[in-house]
N, C-alpha and C positions, 0 to 999 in steps of 0.2 A: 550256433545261433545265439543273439543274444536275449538271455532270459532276466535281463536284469530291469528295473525299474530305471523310465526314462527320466535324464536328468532337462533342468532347466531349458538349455538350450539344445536336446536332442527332441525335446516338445516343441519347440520352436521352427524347430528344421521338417519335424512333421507335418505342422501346419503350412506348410511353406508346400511339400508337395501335395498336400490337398487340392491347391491350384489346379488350375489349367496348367497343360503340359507347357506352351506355349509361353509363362509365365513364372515357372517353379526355378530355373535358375536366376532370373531377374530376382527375384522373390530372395533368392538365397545367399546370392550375390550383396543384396541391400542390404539384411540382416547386416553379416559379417565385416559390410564395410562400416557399420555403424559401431560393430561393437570395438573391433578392431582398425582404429580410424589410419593408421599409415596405409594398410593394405588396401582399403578401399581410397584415399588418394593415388597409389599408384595404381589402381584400377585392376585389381587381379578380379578376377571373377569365377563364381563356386559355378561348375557347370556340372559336379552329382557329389553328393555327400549322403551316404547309405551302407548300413551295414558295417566290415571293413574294410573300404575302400573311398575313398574321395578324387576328386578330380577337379581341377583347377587351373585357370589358363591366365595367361597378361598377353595381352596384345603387344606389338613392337610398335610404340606410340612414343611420338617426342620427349613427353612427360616420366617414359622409363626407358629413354635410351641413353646409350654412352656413347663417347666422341668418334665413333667409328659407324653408328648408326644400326646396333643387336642391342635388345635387352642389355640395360646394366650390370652386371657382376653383380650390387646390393640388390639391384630389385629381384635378379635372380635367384636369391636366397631368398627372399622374404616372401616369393614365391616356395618355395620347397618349407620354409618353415610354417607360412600359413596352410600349407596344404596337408602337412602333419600334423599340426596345432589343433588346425577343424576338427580332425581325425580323432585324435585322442581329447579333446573337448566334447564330442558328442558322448564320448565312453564313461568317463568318470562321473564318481554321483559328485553329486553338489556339494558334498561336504569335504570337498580335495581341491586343491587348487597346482593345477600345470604350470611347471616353470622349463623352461629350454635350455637343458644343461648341455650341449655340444650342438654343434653343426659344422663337423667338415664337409668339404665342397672343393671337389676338385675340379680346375674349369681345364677341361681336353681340349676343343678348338670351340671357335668365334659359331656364335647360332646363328639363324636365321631364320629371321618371320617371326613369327606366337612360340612363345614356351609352353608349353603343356604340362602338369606336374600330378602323377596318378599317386597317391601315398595308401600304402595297406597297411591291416593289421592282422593279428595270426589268433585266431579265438583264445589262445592263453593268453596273449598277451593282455585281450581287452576283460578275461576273468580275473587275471593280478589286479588290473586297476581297480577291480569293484571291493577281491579280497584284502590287499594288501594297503597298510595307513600311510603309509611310505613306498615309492618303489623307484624304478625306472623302465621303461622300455627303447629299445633302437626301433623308429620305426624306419621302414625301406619305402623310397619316394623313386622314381625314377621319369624323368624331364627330359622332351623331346622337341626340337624346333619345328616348323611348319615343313621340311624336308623330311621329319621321320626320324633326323640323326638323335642323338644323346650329346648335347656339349658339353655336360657335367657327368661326374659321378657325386651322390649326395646321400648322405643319412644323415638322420636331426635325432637324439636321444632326449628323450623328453621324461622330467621325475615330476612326480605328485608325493605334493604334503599335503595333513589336513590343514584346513581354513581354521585361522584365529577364530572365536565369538569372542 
């Protein structure tokens, strides 16, 4: 469990499910596409960010489809990296700053419908980030189309330095 002081935007995502239930992913969704402005032009949307676990969908919408009519190949990642990014952003305190050192992405076959992107954390992993000034973690995302398949395999490895003053 985490016993750490919340940072900036883990206060924020709090406030967000304060909401109406009916309201807390819209709510969540906005946030992120504000702070993070590609992802919220392609429309990914935070449908649960709590604990360690997130969840994260993109619709198969004109605006992130590719010439065959499935999600994108880029928006597909930028789905799995937002979905890890949220993930390990709500974890680190304020005085670290996340940067995305890998994201292989294997694409198995063509999706179909909504990408769905669930990304967890392992309770050590999200104690390094509070103990350590430097580090890295592999976080594991795993993305399923609106059929239930997987057309990717994905892990995004994500390092925190501290923040210049």
């Amino acid at each position: 469990m985490n016993q750490h002081k919340p940072n900036k935007l883990q206060r924020i995502v709090t406030k967000c499910y304060q909401l109406p239930k009916s309201l807390q992913a819209f709510a969540l969704s906005t946030v992120f596409g504000r702070v993070i402005k590609f992802a919220g032009t392609a429309g990914v949307e935070v449908l649960e960010l709590k604990g360690a676990r997130s969840v994260l969908r993109l619709k198969n919408r004109k605006k992130a489809q590719n010439h065959i009519g499935s999600v994108h190949a880029a928006a597909t990642g930028l789905l799995a990296e937002s979905a890890t990014g949220f993930l390990v952003g709500i974890h680190l305190p304020d005085n670290k700053l996340p940067l995305l050192k890998q994201m292989p992405i294997d694409y198995i076959k063509r999706s179909s419908g909504d990408l769905t992107a669930v990304a967890t954390l392992t309770d050590e992993q999200i104690a390094m980030m509070h103990k350590e000034d430097k580090g890295e973690v592999t976080v594991a995302v795993s993305i399923t189309d609106s059929a239930g398949v997987e057309p990717v395999n994905a892990k995004m490895t994500w390092a925190w330095i501290p923040k210049k003053r």
